[in-house]
C-alpha positions in Angstrom: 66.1 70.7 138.3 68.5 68.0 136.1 68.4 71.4 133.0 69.8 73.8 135.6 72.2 72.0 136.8 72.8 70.6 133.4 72.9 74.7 132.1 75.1 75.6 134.7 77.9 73.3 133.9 77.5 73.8 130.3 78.1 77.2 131.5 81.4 76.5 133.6 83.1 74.6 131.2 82.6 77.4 128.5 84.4 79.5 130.9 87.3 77.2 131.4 87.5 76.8 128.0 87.9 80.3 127.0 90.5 81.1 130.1 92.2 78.0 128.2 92.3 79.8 124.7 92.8 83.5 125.9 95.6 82.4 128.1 98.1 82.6 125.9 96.5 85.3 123.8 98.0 88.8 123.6 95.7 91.7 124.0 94.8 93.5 121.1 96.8 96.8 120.4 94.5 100.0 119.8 95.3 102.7 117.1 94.4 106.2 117.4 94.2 108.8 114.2 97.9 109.9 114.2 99.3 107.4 116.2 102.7 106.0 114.9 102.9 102.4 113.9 105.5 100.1 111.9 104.4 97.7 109.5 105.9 93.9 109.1 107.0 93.5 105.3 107.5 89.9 105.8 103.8 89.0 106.5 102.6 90.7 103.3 104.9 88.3 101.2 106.1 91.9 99.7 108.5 91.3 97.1 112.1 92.9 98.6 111.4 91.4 102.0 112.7 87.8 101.1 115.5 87.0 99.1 119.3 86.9 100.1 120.2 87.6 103.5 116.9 88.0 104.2 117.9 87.1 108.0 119.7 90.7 108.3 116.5 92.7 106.5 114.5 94.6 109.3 111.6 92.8 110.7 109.2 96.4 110.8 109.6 98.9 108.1 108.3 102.7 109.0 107.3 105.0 110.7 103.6 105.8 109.7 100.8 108.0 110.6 97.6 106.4 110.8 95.7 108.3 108.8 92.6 107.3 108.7 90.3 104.1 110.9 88.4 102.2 108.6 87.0 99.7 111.4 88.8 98.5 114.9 91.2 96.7 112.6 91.6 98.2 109.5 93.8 101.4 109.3 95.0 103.2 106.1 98.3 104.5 106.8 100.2 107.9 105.2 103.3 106.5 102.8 104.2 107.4 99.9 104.0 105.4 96.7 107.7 104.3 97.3 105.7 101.4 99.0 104.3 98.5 97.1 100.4 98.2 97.5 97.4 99.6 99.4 97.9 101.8 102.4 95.4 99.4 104.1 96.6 97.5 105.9 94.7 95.1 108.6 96.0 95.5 112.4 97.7 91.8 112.2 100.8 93.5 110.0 101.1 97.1 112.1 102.8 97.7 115.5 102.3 100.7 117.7 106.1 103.0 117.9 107.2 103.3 121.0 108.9 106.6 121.5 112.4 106.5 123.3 112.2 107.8 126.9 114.1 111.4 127.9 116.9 110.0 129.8 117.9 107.5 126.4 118.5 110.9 124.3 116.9 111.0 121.2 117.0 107.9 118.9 117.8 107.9 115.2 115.7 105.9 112.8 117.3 103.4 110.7 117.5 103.6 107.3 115.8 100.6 105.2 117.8 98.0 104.6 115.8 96.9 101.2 115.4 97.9 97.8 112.7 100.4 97.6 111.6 102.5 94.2 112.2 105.7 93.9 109.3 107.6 95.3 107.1 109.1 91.9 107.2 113.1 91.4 103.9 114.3 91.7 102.4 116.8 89.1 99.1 119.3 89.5 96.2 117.3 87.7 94.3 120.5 86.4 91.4 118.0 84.4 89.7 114.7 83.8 89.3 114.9 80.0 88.1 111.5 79.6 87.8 108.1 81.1 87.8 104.0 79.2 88.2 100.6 80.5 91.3 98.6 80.0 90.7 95.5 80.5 89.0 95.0 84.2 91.0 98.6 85.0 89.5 101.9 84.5 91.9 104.6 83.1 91.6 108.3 83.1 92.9 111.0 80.4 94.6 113.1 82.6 95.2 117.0 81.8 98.3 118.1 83.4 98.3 121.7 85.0 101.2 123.6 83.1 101.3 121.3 80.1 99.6 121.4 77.2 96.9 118.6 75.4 99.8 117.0 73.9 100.7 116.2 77.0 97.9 114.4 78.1 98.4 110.8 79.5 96.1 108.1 80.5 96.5 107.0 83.9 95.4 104.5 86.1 93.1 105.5 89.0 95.3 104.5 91.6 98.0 106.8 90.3 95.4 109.5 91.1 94.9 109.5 94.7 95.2 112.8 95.4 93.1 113.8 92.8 89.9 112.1 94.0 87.6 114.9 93.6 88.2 115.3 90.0 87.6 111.6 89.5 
């Protein structure tokens, strides 16, 4: 008699106390495979989102396709290596795009107001000739399609992600 009644408000006030946290909680956004997101800059301490004026830099950077779900909050996203980093990013940093409505007229995206590197050329990788460890960092001899051995630089493995079938 005294446990039920004992279980049931035990019961009750967990219930009040997650009204009390989720209150003020917002709901969690959900990304689809090709869904257009931003991504925040400032909450991955990237490098050209601080400095001077920082108050005038944009708050979300973007517009980029999810590419791919690695769990209900990981996504990697498709950018190119302009960006600094892994195109992972957790669902904390992205926010969905909202596309203007008809009657707005169509709606120009702004340019970036930061710094960015140039984006990298890409070149045909036409071999893997060989592979050694650079300190913790594993680096391929890469054999560039059109160019002959003398050619031949090692590269990083994160410089080859489009290659990941020869590696």
């Amino acid at each position: 008699m005294h446990q039920d009644s004992a279980r049931q408000l035990i019961a009750k006030a967990q219930d009040e106390q997650s009204w009390q946290y989720n209150k003020g909680r917002k709901p969690v956004p959900e990304f689809k495979q090709g869904d257009k997101v931003l991504v925040n800059p400032h909450t991955l301490d990237w490098v050209n989102s601080k400095g001077t004026g920082a108050k005038l830099k944009q708050r979300w950077i973007g517009l980029f396709e999810v590419s791919q779900i690695i769990n209900p909050k990981v996504f990697r996203l498709r950018m190119t290596d302009k960006y600094p980093g892994f195109p992972v990013f957790n669902i904390e940093h992205l926010k969905k795009y909202q596309e203007s409505t008809p009657e707005m007229g169509e709606c120009t995206i702004m340019q970036e107001s930061r710094r960015t590197q140039m984006e990298s050329q890409e070149y045909e990788v036409e071999d893997i000739v060989g592979h050694r460890r650079s300190g913790k960092a594993l680096q391929y001899l890469v054999c560039w399609s059109g160019y002959g051995p003398q050619y031949d630089t090692w590269e990083p493995a994160r410089s080859l992600r489009n290659a990941a079938t020869l590696v």
